[in-house]
N, C-alpha and C positions, 0 to 999 in steps of 0.2 A: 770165722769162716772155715769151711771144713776143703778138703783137700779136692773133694770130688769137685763141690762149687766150681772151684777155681780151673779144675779142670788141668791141671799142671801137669805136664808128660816129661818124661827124660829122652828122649828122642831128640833129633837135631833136623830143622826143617829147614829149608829154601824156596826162593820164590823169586821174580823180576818187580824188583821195587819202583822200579823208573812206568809211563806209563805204555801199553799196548802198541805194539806197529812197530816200525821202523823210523831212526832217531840218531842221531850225533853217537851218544852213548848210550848204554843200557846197563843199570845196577844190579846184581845177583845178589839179595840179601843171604847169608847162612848164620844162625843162630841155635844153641843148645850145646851142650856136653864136649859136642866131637868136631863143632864147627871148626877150631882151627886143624885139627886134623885132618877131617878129610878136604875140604880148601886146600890145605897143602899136596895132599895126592894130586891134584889135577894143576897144580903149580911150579911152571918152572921158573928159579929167582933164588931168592934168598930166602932159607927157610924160613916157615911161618913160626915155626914153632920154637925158634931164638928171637923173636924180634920184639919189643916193648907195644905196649896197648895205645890205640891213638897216633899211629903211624901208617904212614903211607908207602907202600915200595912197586918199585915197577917188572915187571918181567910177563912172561908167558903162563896162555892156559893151554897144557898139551893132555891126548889122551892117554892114561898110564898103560895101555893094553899093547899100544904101539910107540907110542914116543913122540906121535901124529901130535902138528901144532891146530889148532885152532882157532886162536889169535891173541894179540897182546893185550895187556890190559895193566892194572893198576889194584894190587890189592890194598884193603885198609885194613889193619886190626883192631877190636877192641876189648881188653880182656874182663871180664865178671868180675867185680858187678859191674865196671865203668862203663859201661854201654847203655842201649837205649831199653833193651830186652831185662839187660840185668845178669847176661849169659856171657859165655864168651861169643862173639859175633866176626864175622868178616866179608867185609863186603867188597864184589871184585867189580872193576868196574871195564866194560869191555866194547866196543865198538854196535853200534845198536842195532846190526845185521839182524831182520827175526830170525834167519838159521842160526846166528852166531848165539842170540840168546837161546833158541828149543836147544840145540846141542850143550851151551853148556848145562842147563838144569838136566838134562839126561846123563850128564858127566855127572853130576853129585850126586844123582839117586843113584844109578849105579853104585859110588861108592858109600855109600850108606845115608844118602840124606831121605826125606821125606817132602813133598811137595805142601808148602804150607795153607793151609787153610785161609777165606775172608779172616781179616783183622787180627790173625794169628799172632804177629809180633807184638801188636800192642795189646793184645790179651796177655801174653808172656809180662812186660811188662808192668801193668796190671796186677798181677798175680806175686809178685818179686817186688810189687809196693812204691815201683820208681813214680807211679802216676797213683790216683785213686778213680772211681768210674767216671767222675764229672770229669775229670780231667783228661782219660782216654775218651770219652766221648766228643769233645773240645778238637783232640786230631783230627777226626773227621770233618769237623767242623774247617778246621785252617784249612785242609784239601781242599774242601768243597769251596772255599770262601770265592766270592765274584765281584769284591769290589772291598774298599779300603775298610767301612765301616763295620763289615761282615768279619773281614780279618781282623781288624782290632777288638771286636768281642770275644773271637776266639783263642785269640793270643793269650788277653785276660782271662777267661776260665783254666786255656792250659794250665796258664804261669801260677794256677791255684787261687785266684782271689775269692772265687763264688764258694771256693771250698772252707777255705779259711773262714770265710762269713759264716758259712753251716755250721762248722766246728765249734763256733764261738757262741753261735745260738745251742748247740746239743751241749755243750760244757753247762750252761745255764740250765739247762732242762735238766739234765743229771742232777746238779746241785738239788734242785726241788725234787726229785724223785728219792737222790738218799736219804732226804728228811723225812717224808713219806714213808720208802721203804724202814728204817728207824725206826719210827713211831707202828708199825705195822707188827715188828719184832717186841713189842713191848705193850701191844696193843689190849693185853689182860691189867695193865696198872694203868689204861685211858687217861695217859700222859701224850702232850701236846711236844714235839721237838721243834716246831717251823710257828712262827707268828704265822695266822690265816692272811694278815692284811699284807704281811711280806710279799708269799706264795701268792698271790694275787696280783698285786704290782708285778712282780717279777714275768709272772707268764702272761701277762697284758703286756710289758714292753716285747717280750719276745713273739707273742703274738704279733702284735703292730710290724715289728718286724721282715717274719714271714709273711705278713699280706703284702705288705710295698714289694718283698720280693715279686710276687705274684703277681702285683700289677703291672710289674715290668717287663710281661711276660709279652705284652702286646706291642708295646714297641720294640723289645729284642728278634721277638719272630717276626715282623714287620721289616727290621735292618736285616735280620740273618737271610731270608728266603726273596727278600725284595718288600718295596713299598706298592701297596694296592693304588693306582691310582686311574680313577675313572672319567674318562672326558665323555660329559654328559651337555644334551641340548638339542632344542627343534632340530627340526631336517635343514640339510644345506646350510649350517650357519659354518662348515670348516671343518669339523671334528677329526673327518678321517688325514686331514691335509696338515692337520695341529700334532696328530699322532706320528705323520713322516717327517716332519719338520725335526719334532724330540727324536725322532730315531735315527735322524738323517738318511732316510732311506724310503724307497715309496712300496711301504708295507700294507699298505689298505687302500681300496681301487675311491680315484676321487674325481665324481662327477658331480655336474650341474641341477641334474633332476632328486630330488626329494627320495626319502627312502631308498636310496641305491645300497646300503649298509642295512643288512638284514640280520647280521649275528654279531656276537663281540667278537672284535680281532684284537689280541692281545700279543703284545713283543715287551720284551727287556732292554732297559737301556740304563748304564749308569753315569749319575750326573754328581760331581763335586765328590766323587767316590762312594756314592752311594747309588745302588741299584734299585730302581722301580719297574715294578711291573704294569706296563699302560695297558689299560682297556678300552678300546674304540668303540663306542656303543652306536644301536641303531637312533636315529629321531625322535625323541619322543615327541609322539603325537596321539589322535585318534584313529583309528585306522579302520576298513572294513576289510582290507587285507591281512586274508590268514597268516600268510606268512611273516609279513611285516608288525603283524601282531605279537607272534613270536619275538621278532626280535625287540622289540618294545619289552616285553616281558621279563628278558634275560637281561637288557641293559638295568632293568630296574633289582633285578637279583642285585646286577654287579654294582650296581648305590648300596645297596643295605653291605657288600664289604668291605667298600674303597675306605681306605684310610683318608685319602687325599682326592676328593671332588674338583674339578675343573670346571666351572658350569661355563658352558661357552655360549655367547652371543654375536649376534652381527648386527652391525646398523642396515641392511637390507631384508632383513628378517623379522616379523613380529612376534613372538612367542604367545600364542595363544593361552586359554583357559587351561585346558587340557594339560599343557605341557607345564604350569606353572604349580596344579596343584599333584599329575603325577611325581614330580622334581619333589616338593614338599613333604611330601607321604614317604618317600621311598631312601632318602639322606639319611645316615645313620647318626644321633643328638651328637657322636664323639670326632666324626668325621671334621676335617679342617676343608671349608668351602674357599677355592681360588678362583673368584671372577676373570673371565677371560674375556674382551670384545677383540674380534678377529674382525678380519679386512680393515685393518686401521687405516691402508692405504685409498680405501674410497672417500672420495668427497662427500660424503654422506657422516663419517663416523667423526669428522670436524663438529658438529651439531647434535652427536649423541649426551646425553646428559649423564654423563658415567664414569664417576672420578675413581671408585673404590676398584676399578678394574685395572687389570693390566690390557697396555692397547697393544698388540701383534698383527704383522702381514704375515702372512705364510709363504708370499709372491717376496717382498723384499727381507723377510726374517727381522721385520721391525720388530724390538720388545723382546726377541729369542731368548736373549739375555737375563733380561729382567722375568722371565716366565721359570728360567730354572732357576736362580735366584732363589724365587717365591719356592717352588718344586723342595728346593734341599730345606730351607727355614721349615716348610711345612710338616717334614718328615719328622721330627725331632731330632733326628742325629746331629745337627748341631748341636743343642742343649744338653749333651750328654760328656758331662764332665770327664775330666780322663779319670782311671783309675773308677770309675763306677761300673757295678753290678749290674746287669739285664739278665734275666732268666731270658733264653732262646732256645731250649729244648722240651718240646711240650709233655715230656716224661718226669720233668724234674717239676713243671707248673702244674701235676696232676698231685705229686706227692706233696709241695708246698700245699695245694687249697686240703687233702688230706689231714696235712700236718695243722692246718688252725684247724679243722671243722675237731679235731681231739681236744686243742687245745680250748673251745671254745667251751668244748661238756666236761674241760678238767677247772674251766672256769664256776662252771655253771653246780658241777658238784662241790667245790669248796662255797660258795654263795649260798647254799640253799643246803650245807651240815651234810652233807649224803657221808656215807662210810669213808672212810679212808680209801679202803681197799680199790669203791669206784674209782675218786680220784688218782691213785697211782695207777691204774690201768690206763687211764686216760692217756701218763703223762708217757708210760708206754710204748703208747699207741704213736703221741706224737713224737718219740726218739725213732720209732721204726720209721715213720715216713722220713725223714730228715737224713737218719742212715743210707736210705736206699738209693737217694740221691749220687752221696758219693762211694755207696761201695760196702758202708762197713756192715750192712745188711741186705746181702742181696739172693739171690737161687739162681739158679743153672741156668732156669727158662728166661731172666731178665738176662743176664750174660749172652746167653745165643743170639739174643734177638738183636743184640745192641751187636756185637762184635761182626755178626751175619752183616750186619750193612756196609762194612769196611771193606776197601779193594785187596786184591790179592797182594800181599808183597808190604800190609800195612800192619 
C-alpha cells in the first residue's frame, strides 16, 4: 500500500473521545508528532515531557497566554509506538463541562493541534499496522454493540480471529499461485510444477471454506444489528399486547375490535443478551379495507424477513382460510416458526388441542418465561461456540461470495485444461477479494467510506 492510500499526515490532531453533552468527565484525545508537546503547553503539573509512557499524573489545564486556570484534570501519557494510534498520544481527562471541553480543544488548536477528522485515530492506527481493516472496522462495531452477543462478536474480529482465518486461507492461495506463477516463468519448456489433482483439492477446501464464512453472514448480521422477529396472526388474537408484554412497555395501541393495527410497529428489546428487533404486524385477514389492506401487505413483507416467526393464536379466535394460506405463502423455508396460543388464562384454551405451542396470558404473563426461552434458542446465538467466526459486516460477505465465485472459474479452468495464465488470474482475483477484507489490498475510496462512519474522537 502506498502512502497516499493510507492517507498518513505528520500533523498532530485532537478531539473529545468521551461521548457529546455534558457528563461526569470528558476525554481530550491528542495524537501525532507534537502531542506531548503541545499537551504540555496548556498543562500545569509535572512535565509531560519527563515522565514514562502509560502513566497517569494529576494537575491543571491553564491558558499559556494568561496563566488563566481552566480546570483540573488528569493527564495520561503514552509514548510511540505503545499507544493505540502507534504515535505518541495524551489523553487529558477533565470534568465534562461542554464549556470546559469547547475551551479546551480551542486550547490545543491554538497551540498547534488540528481538529481530528470521523474515525481519525483509528485510521492512524490503521496505517502504523497496530490493527488491520477487519479489525479497525470491529471498533466500531464494539461502540456500536447493544447487547452481550453483539459484543462478543466484536471483541472476536477486534482480537483478530476473522483475520487470522483470512490469512490462513490467502497463505494457501498464494502457495497455489507461486506454482502457477512458476510454471508461467517456464511456460516455453510446458513443464507442470503443481499436481492438477493437488491444486484442486486445495482450492475446493479453501473454497469450502469461504463459503461457510459466508453463510455465517446471516446469522452474524442477525446478532450484530438485532434478530428479525415477526408476530404474526388473525385480528385480535393479542399480537400487539404479546409485543408490550416482550418490551415491557405499552408500545402498540391494544384493542378489542379487529384491525386496530394498520401498520408494523416495530421496538428493540434484548433478551438473555441478545437483541431482537420485534415487528407487530396488522391481522392477517381478507379485507375490503384499503387501508387495512396495506397493512396486511407490509405484515406479509415483514414474514418474507423475519428470522424468527411467532405465529400467534387464541382459543377465542378461528383462523380462517385466508389467513392460513396467506401465513403459508408469505414464511421465509429458513425462518424458525414459534407457535404462540395467547389468552391461556381463558377457560376456553383448557380444551384447545395444541401441545406444540407455548401457552401465555398477556393479563397474568403466564409462559413470559418460557416465550423468551424459545426467543434466545431460536436465534442461534446460543449455538455459537466460543471462539467462532460470524462474518457481520456486509462488505466483507460481498468480498467472500467474490472470493468463491474466482475461485470457482480457478476451479473450473484447471478441470477443463484452459491456459495456465486463465487459472492464475483466477487465483488473483481471489487473493484481491480476501485482501481487501483486511486491508492488505484496499484504495482511498474503501478507507473513506469505512473510516467516514466512525465518531469523532474514535
Amino acid at each position: 500500500m502506498t502512502t497516499d492510500l493510507l492517507m498518513i499526515t505528520d500533523d498532530t490532531i485532537c478531539a473529545i473521545s468521551t461521548p457529546a453533552g455534558c457528563g461526569g468527565i470528558a476525554v481530550a484525545r491528542v495524537s501525532g508528532p507534537r502531542a506531548i508537546e503541545i499537551a504540555g503547553k496548556v498543562w500545569s503539573g509535572r512535565p509531560l515531557d519527563g515522565v514514562a509512557g502509560h502513566t497517569a499524573h494529576f494537575g491543571r489545564i491553564t491558558d499559556p497566554a494568561d496563566g488563566s486556570t481552566l480546570d483540573e484534570g488528569v493527564a495520561t501519557v503514552f509514548r510511540a509506538p505503545a499507544s493505540f494510534t502507534g504515535e505518541d498520544v495524551v489523553e487529558l481527562s477533565v470534568h465534562g463541562s461542554v464549556y470546559v471541553q469547547q475551551a479546551l480543544l480551542e486550547l490545543l488548536c491554538r497551540e498547534g493541534c488540528r481538529l481530528a477528522d470521523a474515525g481519525e485515530f483509528t485510521r492512524r492506527a490503521f496505517a502504523a499496522g497496530k490493527m488491520d481493516l477487519a479489525q479497525a472496522e470491529a471498533v466500531a462495531d464494539v461502540i456500536a454493540s447493544e447487547s452481550a452477543a453483539a459484543h462478543r462478536l466484536a471483541m472476536a474480529q477486534m482480537r483478530g480471529g476473522f483475520s487470522q482465518r483470512l490469512d490462513a486461507l490467502r497463505q494457501r492461495l498464494l502457495e497455489l499461485a507461486s506454482l502457477l506463477e512458476l510454471e508461467l516463468d517456464f511456460s516455453e519448456e510446458d513443464v507442470e510444477f503443481a499436481d492438477r489433482g493437488h491444486l484442486t483439492s486445495l482450492a475446493r477446501e479453501v473454497k469450502e471454506e469461504v463459503d461457510r464464512l459466508h453463510q455465517s453472514f446471516s446469522l452474524g448480521n442477525a446478532i450484530k444489528n438485532g434478530v428479525p422477529v415477526a408476530i404474526v396472526g388473525a385480528p385480535n388474537v393479542g399480537k400487539s399486547s404479546i409485543l408490550n408484554m416482550l418490551l415491557g412497555e405499552r408500545r402498540a395501541i391494544v384493542s378489542d375490535i379487529p384491525g386496530t393495527t394498520r401498520d408494523t410497529v416495530e421496538d428493540t428489546a434484548v433478551i438473555a443478551g441478545i437483541t431482537f428487533r420485534f415487528i407487530d404486524t396488522a391481522g392477517l385477514r381478507a379485507t375490503d379495507d384499503p387501508i387495512e389492506r396495506q397493512g396486511v401487505d407490509r405484515a406479509i413483507e415483514a414474514l418474507r424477513h423475519a428470522r424468527v416467526v411467532l405465529r400467534v393464536e387464541a382459543p377465542d379466535i378461528e383462523a380462517d382460510a385466508e389467513y392460513t394460506a396467506l401465513l403459508a405463502d408469505a414464511i421465509d423455508d429458513d425462518a424458525t416458526i414459534i407457535p404462540v396460543l395467547n389468552k391461556a388464562d381463558l377457560p376456553a384454551a383448557g380444551t384447545t388441542d395444541n401441545d406444540a405451542a407455548i401457552r401465555i396470558s398477556t393479563i397474568t404473563e403466564e409462559g413470559a418465561g418460557n416465550l423468551r426461552h424459545a426467543l434466545a434458542k431460536a436465534s442461534g446465538a446460543d449455538n455459537v461456540a466460543a471462539g467462532s467466526i460470524l462474518v457481520t459486516n456486509a462488505r466483507h460477505a460481498a468480498a467472500l461470495v467474490a472470493a468463491s465465485a474466482s475461485l470457482d472459474s480457478f476451479l473450473h479452468a484447471i478441470g477443463t485444461s484452459l491456459p495456465t495464465d486463465l487459472a492464475a488470474q483466477d487465483l488473483r482475483q481471489a487473493l484481491h477479494h480476501l485482501g481487501a477484507i483486511t486491508g492488505a489490498i484496499t484504495s482511498p475510496d474503501i478507507l473513506s467510506t469505512i473510516f467516514s462512519r466512525f465518531c469523532i474522537g474514535k
